[in-house]
Structures are given as structure tokens and as C-alpha cells.
C-alpha positions as CSV (number, residue, x, y, z in Angstrom):
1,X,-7.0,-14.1,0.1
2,X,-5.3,-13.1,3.2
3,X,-4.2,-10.0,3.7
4,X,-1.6,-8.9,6.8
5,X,-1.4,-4.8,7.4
6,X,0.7,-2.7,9.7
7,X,2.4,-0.2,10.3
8,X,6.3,0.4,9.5
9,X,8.8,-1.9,11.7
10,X,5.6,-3.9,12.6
11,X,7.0,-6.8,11.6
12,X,4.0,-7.5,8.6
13,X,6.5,-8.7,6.0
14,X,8.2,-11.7,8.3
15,X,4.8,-12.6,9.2
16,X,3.6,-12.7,5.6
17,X,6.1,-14.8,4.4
18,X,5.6,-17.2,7.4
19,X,2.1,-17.3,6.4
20,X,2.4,-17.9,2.3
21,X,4.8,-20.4,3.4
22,X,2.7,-22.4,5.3
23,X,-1.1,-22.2,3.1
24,X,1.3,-23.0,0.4
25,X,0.6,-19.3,-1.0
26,X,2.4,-16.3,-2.3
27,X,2.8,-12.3,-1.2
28,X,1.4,-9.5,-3.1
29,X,3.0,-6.6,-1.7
30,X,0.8,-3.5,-1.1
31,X,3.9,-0.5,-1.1
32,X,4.1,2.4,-3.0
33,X,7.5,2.2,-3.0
34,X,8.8,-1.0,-3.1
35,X,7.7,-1.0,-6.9
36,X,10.7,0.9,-7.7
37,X,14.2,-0.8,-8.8
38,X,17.3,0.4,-7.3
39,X,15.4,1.9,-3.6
40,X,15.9,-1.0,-1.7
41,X,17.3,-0.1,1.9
42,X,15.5,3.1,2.3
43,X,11.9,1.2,1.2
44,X,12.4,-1.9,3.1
45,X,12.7,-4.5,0.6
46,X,13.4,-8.2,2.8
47,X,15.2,-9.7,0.4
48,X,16.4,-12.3,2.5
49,X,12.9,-13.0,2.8
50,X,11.4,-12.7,-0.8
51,X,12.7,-14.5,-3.7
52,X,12.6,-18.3,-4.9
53,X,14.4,-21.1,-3.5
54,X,15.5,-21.7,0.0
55,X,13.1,-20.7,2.5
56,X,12.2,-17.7,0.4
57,X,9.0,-17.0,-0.9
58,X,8.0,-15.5,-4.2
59,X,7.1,-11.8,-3.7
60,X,5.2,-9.8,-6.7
61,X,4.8,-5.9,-7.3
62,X,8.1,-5.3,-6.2
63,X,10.9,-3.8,-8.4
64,X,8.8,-3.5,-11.2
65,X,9.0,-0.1,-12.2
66,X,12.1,2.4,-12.9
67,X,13.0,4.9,-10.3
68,X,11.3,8.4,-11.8
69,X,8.4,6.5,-14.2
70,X,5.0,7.6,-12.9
71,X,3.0,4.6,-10.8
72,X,0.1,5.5,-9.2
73,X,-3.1,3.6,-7.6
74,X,-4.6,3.2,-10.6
75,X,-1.5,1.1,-12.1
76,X,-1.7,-0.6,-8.7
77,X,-5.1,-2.3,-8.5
78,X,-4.5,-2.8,-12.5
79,X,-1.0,-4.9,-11.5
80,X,-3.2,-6.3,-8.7
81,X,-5.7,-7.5,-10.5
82,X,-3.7,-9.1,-13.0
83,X,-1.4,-11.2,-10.3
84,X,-4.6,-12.0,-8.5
85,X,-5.9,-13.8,-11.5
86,X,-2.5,-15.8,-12.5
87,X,-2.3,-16.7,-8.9
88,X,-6.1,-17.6,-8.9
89,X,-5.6,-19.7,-12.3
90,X,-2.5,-21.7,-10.6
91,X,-4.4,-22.6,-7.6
92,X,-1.8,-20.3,-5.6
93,X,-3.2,-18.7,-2.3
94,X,-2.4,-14.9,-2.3
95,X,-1.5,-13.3,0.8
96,X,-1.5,-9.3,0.3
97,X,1.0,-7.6,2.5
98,X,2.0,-3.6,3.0
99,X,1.5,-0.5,5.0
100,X,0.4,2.0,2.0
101,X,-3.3,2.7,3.2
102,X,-4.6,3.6,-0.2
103,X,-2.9,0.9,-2.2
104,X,-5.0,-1.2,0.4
105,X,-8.0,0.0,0.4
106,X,-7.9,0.0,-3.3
107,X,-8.2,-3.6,-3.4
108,X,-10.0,-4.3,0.4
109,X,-12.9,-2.0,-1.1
110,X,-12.8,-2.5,-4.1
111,X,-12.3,1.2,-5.2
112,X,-13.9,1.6,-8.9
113,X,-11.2,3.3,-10.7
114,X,-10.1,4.5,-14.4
115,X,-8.3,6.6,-16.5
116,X,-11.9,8.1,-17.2
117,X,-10.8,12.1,-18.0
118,X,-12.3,15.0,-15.6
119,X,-15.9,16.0,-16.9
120,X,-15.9,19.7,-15.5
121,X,-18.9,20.9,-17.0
122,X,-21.2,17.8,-16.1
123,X,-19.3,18.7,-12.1
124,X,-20.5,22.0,-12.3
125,X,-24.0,20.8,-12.9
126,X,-23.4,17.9,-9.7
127,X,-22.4,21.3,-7.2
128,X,-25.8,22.1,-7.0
129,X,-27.5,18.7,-6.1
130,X,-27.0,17.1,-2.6
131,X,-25.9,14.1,-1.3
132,X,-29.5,12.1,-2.0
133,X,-30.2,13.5,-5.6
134,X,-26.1,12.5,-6.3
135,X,-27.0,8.6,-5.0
136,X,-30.2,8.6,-7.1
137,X,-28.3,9.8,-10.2
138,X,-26.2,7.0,-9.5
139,X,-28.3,4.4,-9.3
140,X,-30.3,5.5,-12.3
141,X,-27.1,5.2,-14.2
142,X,-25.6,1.8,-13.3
143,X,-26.2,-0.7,-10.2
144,X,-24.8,0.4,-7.2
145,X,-23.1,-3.1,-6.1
146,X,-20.3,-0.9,-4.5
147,X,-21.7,0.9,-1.5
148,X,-18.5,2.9,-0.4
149,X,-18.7,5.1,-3.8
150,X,-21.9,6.2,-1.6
151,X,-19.6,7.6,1.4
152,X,-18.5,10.8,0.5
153,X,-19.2,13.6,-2.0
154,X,-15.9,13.2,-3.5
155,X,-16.2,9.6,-4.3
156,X,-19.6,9.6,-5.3
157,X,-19.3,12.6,-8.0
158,X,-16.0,10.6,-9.2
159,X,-18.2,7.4,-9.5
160,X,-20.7,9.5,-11.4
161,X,-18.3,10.9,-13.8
162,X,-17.6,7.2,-14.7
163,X,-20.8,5.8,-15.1
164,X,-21.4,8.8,-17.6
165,X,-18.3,8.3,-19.1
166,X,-19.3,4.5,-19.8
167,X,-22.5,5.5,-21.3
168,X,-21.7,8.3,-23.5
169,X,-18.6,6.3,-24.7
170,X,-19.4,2.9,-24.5
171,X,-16.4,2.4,-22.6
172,X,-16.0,-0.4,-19.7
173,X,-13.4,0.7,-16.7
174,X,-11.9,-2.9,-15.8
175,X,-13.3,-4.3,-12.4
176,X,-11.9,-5.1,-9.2
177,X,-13.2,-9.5,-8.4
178,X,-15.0,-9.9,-5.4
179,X,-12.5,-11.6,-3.0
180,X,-13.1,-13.0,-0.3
181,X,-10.2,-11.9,2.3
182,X,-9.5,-12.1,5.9
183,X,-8.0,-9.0,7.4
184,X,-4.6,-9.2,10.1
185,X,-3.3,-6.1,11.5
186,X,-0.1,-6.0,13.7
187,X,0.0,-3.4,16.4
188,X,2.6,-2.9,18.9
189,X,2.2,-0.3,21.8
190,X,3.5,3.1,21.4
191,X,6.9,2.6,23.0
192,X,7.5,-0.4,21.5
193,X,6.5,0.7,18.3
194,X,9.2,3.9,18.7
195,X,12.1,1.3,19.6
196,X,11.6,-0.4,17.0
197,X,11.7,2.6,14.4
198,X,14.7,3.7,16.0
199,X,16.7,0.8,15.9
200,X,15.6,-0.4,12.2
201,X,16.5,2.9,11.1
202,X,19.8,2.4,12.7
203,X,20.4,-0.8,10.8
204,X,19.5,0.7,7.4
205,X,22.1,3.4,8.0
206,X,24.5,0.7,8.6
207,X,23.1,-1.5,5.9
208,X,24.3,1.4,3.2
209,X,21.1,3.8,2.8
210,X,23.6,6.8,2.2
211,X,25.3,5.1,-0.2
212,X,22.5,4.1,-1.9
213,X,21.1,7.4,-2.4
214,X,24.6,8.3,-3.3
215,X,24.5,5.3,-6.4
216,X,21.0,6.9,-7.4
217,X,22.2,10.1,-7.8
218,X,24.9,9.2,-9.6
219,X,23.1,7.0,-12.0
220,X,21.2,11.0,-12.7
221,X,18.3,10.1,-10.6
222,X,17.1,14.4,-10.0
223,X,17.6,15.1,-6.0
224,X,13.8,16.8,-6.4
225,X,12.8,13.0,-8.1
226,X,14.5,11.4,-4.6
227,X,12.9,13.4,-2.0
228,X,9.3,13.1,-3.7
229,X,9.9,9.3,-2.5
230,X,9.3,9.2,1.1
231,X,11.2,10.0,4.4
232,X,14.4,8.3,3.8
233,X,15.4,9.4,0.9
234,X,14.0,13.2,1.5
235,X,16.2,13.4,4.3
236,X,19.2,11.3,3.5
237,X,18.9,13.6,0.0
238,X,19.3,16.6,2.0
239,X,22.5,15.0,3.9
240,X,24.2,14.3,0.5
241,X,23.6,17.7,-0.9
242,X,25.2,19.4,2.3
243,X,22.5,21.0,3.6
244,X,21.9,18.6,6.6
245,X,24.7,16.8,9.6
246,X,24.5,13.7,9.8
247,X,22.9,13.8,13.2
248,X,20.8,16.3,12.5
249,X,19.3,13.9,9.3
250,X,19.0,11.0,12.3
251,X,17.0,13.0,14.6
252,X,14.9,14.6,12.4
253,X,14.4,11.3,10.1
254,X,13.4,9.3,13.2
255,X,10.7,11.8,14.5
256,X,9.5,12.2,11.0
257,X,8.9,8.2,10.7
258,X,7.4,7.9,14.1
259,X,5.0,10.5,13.6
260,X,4.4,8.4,9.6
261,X,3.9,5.2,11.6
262,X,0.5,7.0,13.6
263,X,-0.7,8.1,11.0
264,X,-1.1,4.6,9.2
265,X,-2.5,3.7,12.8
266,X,-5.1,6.4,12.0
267,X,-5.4,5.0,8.8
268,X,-6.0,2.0,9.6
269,X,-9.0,2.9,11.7
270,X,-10.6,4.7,9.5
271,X,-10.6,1.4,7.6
272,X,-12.5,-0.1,10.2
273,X,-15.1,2.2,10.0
274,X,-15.8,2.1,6.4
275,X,-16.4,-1.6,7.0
276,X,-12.9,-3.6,6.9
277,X,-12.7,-5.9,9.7
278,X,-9.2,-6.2,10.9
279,X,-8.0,-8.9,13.3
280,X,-5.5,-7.4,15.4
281,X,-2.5,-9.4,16.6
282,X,0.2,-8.4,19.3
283,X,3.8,-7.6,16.8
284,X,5.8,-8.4,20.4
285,X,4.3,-12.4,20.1
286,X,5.9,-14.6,18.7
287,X,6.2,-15.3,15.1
288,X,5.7,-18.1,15.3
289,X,2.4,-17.9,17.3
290,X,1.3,-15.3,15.3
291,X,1.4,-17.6,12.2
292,X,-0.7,-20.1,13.7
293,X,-3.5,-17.3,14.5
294,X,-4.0,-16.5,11.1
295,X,-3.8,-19.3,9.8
296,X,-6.3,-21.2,11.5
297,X,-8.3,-18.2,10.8
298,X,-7.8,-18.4,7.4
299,X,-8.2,-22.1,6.2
């Protein structure tokens, strides 16, 4: 698999689809929002770009859920795993593409998750035992082929809970495959990266993103649902309703994005140090060039 990561207005998505295009592949998309029907300007959604026919190319785990149903990380690598292995069966190369940094590293690290209920009385008993007794128990209970459940205490007594879970119960929490995936990251330099912001979020404003918050609302989508859903629509929200100028949504919505956009950046290195290797490429080269980068990196 490849996968291609960035931050917002990075320019990850045109370079995905270049790069499906040309190994002959598809895009998974790796964006908590984009699942959701009906938030497409204020989420991102390329449509010009995604689709079938044309120059498009197909584009899955987008507009798959309705706007308000719960969809979480867990549903994620679930929805993952099961495109992975259609794609996998159709001889299809899968290019993974998005800026969410947990719905990432999710699938890059192969996070073992479930719907395995909270244990509080066997987490009372795991407060008193440190990091090395935790990693023992651990291992005495299944094979550690993970390492990062190891990392921190958090993870580890979740991992536990699991493993005790599956033995008590007899119950098997569905796997993430081992894939084997080169890592792109685009990065553009800090001004560049504010410029960019700027004038994308101009374009969406132009493009309709009041009006579609407008069409949710009036479809009965709650105002509280709306801002739970990221910047745009918190702020755009908060225009409709009165309590916010339009100018005064701009400025404040732009600020708020930049300041999104480095944290991902911070994201994204704390990825590299939990052992994904990311190949950084310049977003201000051309497309075109950056194309050819990954994939002679990735045949």
C-alpha cells in the first residue's frame, strides 16, 4: 500500500489521485469527516477528482455515513479492513490518503481495537502494578506481535483488558493484516502553508459553504450536531444563527485552521517517533514531479 499524509491545503488528495492513477490503484481516504453525506465544501470532498470515469478515480470511505450517526475509529479500521481486502482480492493497489492522525495511525500501526466493554474492577487491580509487571501480564496472556500496545500505560492496560476479555469469553477482536506500506508526507513551509489556508478557505466560501450549512439545517440537522463537526461548520454554524459577522467568522475561522494545520504537523511527528517512516516531499513542486517520487518509490 501507499499511503500519502498532510496536513490541510497540502495538496495530499491531487497527489493521491495522480498516484492511484498511474500504479493503476485506488484511494482509501483516511478523514473523519468526509464519511459523512451532505458536508461536502466544508470537509473537502474533490469531487472533481474522485469518482469513475474520466480522469477520475474511485475514492472509498467517503459519504458513507449520514450526517449525526455515530462513526468512530473503531468503525474506521473495520471499513478499512474490509476495502483493503476487496481491493487486495481484485489485484487493485490501495493508496491510503487523509490528514486525520488517528484514523492513520489506526491502520500505519496497526492499533488492536474492539468493542471489548471497560473491565473497571480488573483496572483497579492494573493501578497498582508498573509499567514492567503490565508488559509481563501481557505477554503471559497472548503474543505480543504488536509492540506499540507496549508504549504507554494507557494502551497497554487497554490491550490487557482485551486479551482478558478474549479469554474469559472466548471472543476474537478482528485483526488489522500486516501491510506492507510506504509512507509520503507533504509539507510546505510555514508561510506557504498560511496562504494556502487562506485562500482555499476563500474558495469554499465562494463555492457555497454557508449555504450548505444553511441546507443541513434545514434538512433538521441540530446546530449542536453541526459544530461537533469541525471548524467550518462550528463557525459558519455560529454565522447562521446570528451570533457571529461574517468577517468576524473569516478571521476567526482562518486562525482556527491554521493553528489545526500545526498541530497535524505535530502529529505527524509524533508518528515518526513511534516508528512510521515518512518520506517528506516539497507540496510547492510540482505535481507532477512529486508523482514520479513516489512512485518509483513505491513499485
Amino acid at each position: 500500500m501507499v499511503c500519502i499524509l498532510g496536513p490541510t491545503a497540502s495538496g495530499k488528495s491531487a497527489l493521491a489521485v495522480e498516484v492511484a492513477r498511474e500504479l493503476g490503484g485506488e484511494v482509501i481516504s483516511a478523514d473523519s469527516r468526509q464519511v459523512y453525506r451532505g458536508m461536502d465544501i466544508g470537509t473537502g470532498k474533490d469531487r472533481d477528482l474522485y469518482g469513475s470515469g474520466g480522469s477520475r478515480v474511485v475514492c472509498h470511505l467517503v459519504d458513507i455515513v449520514d450526517v449525526g450517526e455515530p462513526y468512530s475509529v473503531f468503525r474506521f479500521q473495520q471499513d478499512f479492513v474490509d476495502v483493503y481486502n476487496a481491493m487486495h482480492a481484485r489485484g487493485v493497489r490501495p493508496v491510503l490518503c487523509g490528514g486525520s492522525g488517528l484514523y492513520l495511525e489506526s491502520i500505519l500501526l496497526r492499533y488492536r481495537m474492539s468493542e471489548v466493554p471497560r473491565n473497571d474492577e480488573l483496572r483497579a487491580d492494573l493501578e497498582a502494578k508498573d509499567m514492567p509487571e503490565l508488559v509481563a501480564m501481557l505477554e503471559q496472556l497472548r503474543a505480543l506481535h504488536n509492540r506499540t500496545d507496549t508504549v504507554d500505560r494507557a494502551r497497554l492496560e487497554r490491550a490487557i483488558e482485551i486479551a482478558v476479555f478474549e479469554r474469559d469469553q472466548g471472543a476474537e477482536v478482528r485483526r488489522m493484516p500486516e501491510i506492507a506500506t510506504k509512507v509520503f508526507g507533504v509539507r510546505l513551509a510555514r508561510e506557504q502553508m498560511r496562504e494556502r489556508v487562506t485562500r482555499r478557505l476563500r474558495e469554499r466560501f465562494a463555492d457555497g459553504m454557508i449555504e450548505e450549512v444553511q441546507a443541513l439545517l434545514a434538512r433538521g440537522v441540530e446546530p449542536g450536531q453541526l459544530r461537533f463537526y469541525g471548524l467550518e461548520y462550528r463557525y459558519v454554524t455560529e454565522h447562521v444563527a446570528g451570533d457571529l459577522s461574517r468577517d468576524d467568522m473569516f478571521r476567526r475561522l482562518n486562525t482556527a485552521i491554521h493553528r489545526f494545520a500545526k498541530r497535524q504537523e505535530t502529529w505527524f511527528r509524533r508518528m515518526e517517533r513511534r516508528g512510521v517512516e515518512i518520506t517528506w516531499l516539497d507540496g510547492e513542486r510540482p505535481l507532477e514531479a512529486n508523482r514520479e517520487a513516489v512512485c518509483a518509490r513505491s513499485v
